[in-house]
N, CA, C and O atoms as a MOPAC input file, in Angstrom:
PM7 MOZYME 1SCF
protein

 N      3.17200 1     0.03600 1   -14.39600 1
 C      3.87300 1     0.17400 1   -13.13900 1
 C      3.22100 1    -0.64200 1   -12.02600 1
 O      3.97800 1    -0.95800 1   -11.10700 1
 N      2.06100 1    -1.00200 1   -11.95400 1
 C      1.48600 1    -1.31500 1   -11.27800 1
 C      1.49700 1    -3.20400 1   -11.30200 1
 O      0.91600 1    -4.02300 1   -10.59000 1
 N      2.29300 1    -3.32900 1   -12.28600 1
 C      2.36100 1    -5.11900 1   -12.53800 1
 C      3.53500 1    -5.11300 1   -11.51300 1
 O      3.46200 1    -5.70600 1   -10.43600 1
 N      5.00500 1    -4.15300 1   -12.06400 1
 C      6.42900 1    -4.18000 1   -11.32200 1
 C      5.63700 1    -4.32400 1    -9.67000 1
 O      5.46400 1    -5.41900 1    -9.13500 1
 N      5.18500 1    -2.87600 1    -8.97800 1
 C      4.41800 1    -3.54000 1    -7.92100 1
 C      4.20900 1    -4.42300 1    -7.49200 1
 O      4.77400 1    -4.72300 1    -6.44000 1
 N      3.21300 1    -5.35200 1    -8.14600 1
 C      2.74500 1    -6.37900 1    -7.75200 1
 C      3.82600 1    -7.52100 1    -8.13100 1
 O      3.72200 1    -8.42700 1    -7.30400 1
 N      4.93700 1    -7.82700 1    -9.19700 1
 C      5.14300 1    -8.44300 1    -8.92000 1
 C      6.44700 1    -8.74500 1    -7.88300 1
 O      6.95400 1    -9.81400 1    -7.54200 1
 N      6.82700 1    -7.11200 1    -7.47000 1
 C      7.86200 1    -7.10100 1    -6.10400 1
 C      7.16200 1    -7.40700 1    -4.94400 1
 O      7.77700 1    -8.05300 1    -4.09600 1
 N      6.28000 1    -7.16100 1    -4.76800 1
 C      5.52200 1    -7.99600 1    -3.40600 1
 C      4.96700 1    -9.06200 1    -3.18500 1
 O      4.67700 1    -9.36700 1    -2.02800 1
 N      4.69000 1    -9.87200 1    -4.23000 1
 C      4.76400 1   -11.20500 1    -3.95200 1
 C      5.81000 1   -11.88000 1    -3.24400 1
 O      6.96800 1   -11.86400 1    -3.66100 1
 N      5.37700 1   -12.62600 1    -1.92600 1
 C      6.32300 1   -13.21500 1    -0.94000 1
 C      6.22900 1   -14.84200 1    -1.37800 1
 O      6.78200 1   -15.55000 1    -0.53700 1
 N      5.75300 1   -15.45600 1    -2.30800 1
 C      5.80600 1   -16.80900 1    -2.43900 1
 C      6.61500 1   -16.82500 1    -3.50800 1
 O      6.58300 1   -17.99000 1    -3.90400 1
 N      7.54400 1   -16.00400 1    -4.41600 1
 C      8.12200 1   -15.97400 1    -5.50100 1
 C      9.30300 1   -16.33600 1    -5.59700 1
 O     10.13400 1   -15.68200 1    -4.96700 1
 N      9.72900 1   -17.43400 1    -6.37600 1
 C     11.20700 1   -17.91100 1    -6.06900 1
 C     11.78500 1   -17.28200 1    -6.89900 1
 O     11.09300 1   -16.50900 1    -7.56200 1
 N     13.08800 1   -17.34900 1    -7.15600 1
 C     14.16100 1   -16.69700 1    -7.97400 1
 C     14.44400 1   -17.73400 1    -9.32900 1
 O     15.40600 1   -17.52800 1   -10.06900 1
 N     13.64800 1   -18.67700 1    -9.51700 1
 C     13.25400 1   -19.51900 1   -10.82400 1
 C     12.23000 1   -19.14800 1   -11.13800 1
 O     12.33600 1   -18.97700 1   -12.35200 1
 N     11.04800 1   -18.84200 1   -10.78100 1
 C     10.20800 1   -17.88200 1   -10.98800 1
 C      9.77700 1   -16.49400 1   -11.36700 1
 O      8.71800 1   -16.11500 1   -11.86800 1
 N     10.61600 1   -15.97000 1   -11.08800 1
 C     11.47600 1   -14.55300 1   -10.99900 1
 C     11.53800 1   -14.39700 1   -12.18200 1
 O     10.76400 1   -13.62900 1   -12.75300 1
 N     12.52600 1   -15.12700 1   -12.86100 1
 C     13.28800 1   -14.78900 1   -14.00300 1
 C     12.10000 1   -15.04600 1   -14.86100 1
 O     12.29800 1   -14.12300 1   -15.65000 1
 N     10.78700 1   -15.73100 1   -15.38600 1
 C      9.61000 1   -15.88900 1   -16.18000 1
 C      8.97100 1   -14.76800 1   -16.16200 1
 O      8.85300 1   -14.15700 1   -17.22300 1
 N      8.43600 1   -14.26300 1   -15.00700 1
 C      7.64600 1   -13.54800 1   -14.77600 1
 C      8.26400 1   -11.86900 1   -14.71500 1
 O      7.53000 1   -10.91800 1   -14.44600 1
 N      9.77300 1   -11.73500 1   -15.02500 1
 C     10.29300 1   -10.33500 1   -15.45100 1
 C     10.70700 1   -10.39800 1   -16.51200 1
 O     11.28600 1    -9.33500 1   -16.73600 1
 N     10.77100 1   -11.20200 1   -17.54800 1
 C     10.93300 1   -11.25400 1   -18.09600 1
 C      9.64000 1   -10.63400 1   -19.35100 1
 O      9.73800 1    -9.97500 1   -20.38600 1
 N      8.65300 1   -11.15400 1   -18.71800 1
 C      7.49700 1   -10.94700 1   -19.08000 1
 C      7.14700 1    -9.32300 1   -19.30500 1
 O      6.76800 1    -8.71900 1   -20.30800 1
 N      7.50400 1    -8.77000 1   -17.62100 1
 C      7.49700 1    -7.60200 1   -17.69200 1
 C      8.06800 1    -6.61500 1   -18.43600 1
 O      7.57400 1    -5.55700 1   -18.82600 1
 N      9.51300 1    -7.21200 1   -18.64500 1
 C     10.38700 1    -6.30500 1   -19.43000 1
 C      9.80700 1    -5.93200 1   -21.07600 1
 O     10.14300 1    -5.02100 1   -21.83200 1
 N      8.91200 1    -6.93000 1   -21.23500 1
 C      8.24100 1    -7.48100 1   -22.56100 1
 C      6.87600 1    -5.96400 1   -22.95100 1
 O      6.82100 1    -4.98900 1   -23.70100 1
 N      6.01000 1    -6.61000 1   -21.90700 1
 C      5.29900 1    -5.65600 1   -21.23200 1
 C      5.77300 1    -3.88700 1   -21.19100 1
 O      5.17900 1    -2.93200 1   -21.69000 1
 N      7.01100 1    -3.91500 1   -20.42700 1
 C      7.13600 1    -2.18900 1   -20.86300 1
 C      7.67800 1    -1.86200 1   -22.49400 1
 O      7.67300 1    -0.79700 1   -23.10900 1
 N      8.13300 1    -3.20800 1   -22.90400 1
 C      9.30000 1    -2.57600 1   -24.10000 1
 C      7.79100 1    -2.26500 1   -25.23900 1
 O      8.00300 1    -1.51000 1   -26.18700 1
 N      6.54600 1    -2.78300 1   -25.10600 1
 C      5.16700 1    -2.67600 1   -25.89500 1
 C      4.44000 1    -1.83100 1   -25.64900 1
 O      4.12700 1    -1.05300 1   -26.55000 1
 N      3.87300 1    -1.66900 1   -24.25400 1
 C      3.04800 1    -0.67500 1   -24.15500 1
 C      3.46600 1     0.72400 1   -23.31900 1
 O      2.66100 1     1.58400 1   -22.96100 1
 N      4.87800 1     0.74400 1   -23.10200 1
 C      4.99200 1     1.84100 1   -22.66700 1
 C      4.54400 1     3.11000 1   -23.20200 1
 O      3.87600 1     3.01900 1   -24.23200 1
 N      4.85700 1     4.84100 1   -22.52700 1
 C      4.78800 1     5.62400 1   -23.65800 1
 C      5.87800 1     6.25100 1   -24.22000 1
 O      6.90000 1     6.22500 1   -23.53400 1
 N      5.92800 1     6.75800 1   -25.18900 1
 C      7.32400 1     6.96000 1   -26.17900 1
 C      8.49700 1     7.68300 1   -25.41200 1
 O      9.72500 1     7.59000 1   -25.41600 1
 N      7.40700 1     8.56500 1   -24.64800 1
 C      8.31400 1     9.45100 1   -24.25000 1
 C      9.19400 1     8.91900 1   -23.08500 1
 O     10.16600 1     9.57100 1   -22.70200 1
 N      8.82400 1     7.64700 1   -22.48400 1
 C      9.70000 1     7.29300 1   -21.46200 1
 C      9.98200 1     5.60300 1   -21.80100 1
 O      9.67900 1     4.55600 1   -21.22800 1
 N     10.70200 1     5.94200 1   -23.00900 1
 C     11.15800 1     4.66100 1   -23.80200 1
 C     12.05300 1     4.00000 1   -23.24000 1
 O     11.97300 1     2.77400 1   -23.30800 1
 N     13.38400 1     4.73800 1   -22.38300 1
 C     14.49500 1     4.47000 1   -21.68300 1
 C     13.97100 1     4.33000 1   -20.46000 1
 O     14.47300 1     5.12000 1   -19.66200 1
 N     13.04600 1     3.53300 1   -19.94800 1
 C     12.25800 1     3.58300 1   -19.14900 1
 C     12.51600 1     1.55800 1   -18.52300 1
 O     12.88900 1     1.10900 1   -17.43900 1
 N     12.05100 1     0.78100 1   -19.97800 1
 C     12.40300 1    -0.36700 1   -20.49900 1
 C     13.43200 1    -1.01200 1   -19.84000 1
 O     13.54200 1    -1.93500 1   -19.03300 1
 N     14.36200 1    -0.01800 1   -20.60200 1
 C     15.97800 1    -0.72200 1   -20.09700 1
 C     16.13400 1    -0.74300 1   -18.39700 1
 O     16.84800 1    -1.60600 1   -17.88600 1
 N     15.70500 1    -0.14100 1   -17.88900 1
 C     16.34800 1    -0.54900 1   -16.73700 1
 C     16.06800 1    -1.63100 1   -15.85500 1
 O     16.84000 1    -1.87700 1   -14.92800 1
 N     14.88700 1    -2.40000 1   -16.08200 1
 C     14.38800 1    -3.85500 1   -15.90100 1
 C     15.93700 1    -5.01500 1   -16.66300 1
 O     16.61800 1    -5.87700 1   -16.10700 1
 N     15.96300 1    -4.52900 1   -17.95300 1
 C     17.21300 1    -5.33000 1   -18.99300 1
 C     18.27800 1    -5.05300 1   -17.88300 1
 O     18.71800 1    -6.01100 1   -17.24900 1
 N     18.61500 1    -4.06700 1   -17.67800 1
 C     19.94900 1    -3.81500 1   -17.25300 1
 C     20.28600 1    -4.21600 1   -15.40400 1
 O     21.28600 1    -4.71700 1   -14.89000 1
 N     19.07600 1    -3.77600 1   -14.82800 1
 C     19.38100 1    -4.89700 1   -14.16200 1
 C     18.85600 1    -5.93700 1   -13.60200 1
 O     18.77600 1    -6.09300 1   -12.38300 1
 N     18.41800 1    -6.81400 1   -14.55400 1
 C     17.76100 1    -8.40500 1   -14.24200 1
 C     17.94800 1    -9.02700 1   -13.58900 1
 O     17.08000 1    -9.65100 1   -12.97700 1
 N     19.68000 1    -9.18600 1   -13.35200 1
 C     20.30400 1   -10.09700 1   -12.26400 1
 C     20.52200 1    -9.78200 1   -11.02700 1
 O     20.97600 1   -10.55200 1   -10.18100 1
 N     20.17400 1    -8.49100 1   -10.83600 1
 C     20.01800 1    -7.73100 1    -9.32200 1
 C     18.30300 1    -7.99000 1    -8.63200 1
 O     17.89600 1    -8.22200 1    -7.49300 1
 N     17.68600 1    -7.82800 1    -9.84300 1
 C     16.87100 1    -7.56000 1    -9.57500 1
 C     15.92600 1    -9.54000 1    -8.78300 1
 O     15.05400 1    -9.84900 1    -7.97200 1
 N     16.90100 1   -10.25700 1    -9.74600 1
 C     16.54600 1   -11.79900 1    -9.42800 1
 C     17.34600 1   -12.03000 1    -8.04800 1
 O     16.59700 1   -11.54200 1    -7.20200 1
 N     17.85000 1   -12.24800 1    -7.76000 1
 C     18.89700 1   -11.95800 1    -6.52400 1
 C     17.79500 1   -11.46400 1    -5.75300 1
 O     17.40300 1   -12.41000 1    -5.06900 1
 N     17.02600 1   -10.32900 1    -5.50300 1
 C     16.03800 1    -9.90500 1    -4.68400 1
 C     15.01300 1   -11.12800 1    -3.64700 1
 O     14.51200 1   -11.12700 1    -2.52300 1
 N     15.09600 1   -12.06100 1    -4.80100 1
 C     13.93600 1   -12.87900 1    -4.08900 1
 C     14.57400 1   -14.16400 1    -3.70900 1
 O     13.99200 1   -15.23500 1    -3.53800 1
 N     15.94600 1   -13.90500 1    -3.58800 1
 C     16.58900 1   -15.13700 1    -2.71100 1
 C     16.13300 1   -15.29300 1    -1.12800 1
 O     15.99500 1   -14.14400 1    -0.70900 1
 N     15.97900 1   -15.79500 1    -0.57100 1
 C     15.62100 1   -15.83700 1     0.82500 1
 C     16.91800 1   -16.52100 1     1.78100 1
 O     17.72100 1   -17.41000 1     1.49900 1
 N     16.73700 1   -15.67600 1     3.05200 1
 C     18.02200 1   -16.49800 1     3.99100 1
 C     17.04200 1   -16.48900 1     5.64000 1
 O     16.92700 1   -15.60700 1     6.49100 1
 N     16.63600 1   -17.48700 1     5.57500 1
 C     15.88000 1   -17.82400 1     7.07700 1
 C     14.09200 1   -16.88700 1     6.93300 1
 O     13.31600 1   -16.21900 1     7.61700 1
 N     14.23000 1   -17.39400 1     5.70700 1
 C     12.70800 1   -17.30000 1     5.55500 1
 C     12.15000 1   -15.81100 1     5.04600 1
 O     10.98000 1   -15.49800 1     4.82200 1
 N     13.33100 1   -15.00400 1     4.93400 1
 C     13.01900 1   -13.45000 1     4.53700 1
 C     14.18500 1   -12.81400 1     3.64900 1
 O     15.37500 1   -12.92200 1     3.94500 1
 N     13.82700 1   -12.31100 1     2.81300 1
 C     14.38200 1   -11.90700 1     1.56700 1
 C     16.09500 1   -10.89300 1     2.31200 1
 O     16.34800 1   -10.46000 1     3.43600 1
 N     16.73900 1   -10.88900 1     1.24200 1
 C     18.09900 1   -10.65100 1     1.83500 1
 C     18.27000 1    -8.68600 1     1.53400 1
 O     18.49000 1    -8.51500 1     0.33500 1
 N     18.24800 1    -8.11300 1     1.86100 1
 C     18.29200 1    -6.77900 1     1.69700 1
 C     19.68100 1    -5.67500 1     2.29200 1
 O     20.78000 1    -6.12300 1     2.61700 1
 N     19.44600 1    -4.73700 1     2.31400 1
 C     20.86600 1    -4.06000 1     2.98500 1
 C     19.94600 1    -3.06200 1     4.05200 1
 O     20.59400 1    -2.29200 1     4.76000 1
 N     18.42700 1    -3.06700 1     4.17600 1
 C     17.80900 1    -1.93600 1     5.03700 1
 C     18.23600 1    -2.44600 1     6.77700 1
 O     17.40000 1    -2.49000 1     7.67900 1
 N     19.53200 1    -2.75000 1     6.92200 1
 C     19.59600 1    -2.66500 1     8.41000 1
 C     20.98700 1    -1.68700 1     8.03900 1
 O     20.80200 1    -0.49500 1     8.28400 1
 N     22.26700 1    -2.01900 1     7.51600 1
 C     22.99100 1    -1.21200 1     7.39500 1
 C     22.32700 1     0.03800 1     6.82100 1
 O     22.45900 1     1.00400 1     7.57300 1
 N     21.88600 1     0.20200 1     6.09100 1
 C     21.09800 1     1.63600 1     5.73700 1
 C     20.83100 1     2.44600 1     7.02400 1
 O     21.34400 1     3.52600 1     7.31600 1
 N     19.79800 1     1.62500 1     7.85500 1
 C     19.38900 1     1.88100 1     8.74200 1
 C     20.34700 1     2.88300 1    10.07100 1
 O     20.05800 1     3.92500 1    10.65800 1
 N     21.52300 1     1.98800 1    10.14000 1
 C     22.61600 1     2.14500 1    10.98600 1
 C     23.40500 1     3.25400 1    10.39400 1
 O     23.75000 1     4.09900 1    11.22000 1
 N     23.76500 1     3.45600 1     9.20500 1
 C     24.19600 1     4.50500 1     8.35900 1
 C     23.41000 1     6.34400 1     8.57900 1
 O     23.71600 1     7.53700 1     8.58000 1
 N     22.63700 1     5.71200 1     8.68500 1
 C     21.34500 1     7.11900 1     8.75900 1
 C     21.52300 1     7.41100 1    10.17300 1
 O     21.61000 1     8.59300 1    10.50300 1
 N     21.60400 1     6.26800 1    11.27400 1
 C     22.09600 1     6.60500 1    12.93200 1
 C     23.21600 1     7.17400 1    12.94200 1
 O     23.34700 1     7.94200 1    13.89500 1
 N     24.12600 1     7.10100 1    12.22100 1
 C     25.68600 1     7.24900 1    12.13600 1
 C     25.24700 1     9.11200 1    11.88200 1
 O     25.39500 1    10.06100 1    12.65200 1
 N     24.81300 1     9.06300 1    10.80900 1
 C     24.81300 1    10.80800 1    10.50000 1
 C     23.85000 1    11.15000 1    10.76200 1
 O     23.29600 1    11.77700 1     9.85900 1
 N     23.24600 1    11.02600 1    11.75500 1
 C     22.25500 1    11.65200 1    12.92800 1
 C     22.81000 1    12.14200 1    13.67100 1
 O     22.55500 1    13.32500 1    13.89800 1
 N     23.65000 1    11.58800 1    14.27100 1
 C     24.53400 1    11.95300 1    15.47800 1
 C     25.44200 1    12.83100 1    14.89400 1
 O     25.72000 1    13.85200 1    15.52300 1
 N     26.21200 1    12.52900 1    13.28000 1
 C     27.14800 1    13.34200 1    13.56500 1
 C     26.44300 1    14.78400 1    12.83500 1
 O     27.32900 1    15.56100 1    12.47900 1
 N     25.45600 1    15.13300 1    12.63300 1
 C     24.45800 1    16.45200 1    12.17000 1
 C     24.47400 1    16.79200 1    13.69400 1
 O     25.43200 1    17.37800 1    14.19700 1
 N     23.65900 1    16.50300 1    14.22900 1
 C     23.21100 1    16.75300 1    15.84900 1
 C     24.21400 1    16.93600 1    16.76300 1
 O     24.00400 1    17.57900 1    17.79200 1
 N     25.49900 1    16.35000 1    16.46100 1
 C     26.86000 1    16.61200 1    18.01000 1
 C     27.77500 1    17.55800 1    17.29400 1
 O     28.66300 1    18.10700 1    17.94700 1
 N     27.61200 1    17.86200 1    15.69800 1
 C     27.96400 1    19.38800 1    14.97300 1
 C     29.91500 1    18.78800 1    14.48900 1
 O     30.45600 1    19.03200 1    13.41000 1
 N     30.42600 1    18.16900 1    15.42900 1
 C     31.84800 1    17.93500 1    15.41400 1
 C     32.34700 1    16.86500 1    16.66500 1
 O     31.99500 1    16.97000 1    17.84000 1
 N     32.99700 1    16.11100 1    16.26700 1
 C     33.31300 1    15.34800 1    17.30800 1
 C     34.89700 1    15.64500 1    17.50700 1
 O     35.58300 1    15.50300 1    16.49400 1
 N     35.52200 1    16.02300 1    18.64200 1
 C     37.11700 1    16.17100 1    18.73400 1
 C     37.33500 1    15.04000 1    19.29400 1
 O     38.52400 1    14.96700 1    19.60400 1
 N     36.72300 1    14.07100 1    19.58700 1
 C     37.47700 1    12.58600 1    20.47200 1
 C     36.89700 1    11.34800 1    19.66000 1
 O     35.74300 1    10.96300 1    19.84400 1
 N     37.53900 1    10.90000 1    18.98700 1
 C     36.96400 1     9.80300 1    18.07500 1
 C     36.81900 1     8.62700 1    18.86900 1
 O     36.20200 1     7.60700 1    18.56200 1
 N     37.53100 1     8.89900 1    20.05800 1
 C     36.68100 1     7.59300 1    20.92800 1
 C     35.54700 1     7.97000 1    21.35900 1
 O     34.92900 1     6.92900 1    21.58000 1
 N     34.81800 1     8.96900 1    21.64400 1
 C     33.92600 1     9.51900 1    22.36400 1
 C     32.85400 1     9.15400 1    21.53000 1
 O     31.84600 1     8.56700 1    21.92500 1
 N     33.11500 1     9.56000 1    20.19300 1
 C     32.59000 1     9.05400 1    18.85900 1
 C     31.60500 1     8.21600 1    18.66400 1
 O     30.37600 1     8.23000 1    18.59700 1
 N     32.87300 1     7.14800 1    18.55800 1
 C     32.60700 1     5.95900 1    18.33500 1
 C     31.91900 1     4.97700 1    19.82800 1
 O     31.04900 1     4.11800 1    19.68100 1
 N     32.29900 1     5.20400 1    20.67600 1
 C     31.38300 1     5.01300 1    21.94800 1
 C     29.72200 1     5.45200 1    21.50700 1
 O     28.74600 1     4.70300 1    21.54500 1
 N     29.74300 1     6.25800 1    21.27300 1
 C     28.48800 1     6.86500 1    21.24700 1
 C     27.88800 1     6.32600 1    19.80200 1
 O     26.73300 1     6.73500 1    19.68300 1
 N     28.18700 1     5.76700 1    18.99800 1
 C     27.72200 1     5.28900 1    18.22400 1
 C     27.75500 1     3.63700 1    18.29500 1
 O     27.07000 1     2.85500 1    17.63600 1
 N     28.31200 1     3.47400 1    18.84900 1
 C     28.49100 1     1.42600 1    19.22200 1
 C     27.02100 1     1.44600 1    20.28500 1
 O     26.04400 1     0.75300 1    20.00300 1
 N     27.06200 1     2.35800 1    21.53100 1
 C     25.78200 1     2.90600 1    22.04500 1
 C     24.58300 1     2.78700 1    21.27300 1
 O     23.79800 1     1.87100 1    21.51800 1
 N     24.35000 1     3.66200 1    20.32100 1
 C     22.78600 1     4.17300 1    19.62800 1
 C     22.83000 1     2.67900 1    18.98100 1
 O     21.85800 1     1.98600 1    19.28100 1
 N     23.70700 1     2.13800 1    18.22300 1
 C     23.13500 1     1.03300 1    17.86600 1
 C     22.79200 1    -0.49100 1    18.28200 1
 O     21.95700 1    -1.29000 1    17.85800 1
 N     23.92600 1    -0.57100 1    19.43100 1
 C     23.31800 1    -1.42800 1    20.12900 1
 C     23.50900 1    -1.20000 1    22.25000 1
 O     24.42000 1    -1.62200 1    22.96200 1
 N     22.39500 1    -0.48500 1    22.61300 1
 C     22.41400 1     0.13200 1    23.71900 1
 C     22.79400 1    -1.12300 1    25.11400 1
 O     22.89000 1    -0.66700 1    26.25400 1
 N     22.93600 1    -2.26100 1    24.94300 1
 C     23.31700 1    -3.00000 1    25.77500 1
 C     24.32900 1    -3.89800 1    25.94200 1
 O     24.61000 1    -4.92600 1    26.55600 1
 N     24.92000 1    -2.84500 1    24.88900 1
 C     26.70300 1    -3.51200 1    24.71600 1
 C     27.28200 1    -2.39000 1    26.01300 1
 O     26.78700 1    -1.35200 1    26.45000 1
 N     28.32600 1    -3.00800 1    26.30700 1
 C     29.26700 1    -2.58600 1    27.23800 1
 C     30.42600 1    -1.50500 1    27.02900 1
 O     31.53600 1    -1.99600 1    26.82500 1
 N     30.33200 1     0.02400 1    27.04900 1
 C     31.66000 1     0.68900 1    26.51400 1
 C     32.92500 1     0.56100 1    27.55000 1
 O     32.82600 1     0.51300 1    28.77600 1
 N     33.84700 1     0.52800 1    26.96700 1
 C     34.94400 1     0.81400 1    27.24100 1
 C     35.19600 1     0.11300 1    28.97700 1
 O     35.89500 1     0.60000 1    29.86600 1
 N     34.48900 1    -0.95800 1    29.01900 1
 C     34.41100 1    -1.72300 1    30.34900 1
 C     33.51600 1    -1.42900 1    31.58200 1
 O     33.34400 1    -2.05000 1    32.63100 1
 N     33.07600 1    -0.43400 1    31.16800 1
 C     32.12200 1    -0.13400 1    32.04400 1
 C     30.42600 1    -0.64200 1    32.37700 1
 O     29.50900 1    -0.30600 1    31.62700 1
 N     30.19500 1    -1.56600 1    33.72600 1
 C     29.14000 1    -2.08200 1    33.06400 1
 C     27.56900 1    -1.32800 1    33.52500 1
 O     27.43000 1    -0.32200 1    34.22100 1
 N     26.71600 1    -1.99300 1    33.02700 1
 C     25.57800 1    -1.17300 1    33.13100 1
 C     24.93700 1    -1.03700 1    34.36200 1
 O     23.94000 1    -0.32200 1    34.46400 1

């Protein structure tokens, strides 16, 4: 476990590179794993091409989804915490707000 680690944090790793060096790994668990977590293996196999995709880069930093995540988790913050919303504009104001606080609602300026 500790190779997968290391070799997801390597930041100099291209996605031609990628594919050698998990490959390797997949090699690596399918040998010395232990029996009991044999189905353990496959999920490196199964998903290889997700997993290569990872180390594509777009402006110098790897491509991920942790900002929508991010915004998703704001989304049901608010709606745990305001219990029910009856005005879906009120809503959605308030959520165009939390995520970006220096946008302008509904014409009103700051």
């Amino acid at each position: 476990m500790n190779d997968y680690k290391y070799f997801n944090s390597d930041r100099d790793i291209t996605p031609e590179s990628a594919i050698g060096k998990l490959d390797d790994l997949i090699l690596d668990f399918y040998y010395f794993i232990i029996p009991k977590y044999k189905n353990i293996y496959k999920m490196p196999s199964n998903w290889r091409n997700e997993i290569i995709n990872y180390f594509n880069k777009l402006n110098g930093y790897r491509i991920n989804n942790g900002n929508i995540e991010r915004h998703n988790r704001n989304i049901k913050t608010i709606l745990r915490q305001s219990y029910v919303y009856t005005n879906f504009d009120r809503f959605r104001n308030h959520v165009i707000y939390v995520i970006n606080p220096n946008v302008t609602i509904l014409g009103y300026s700051k």
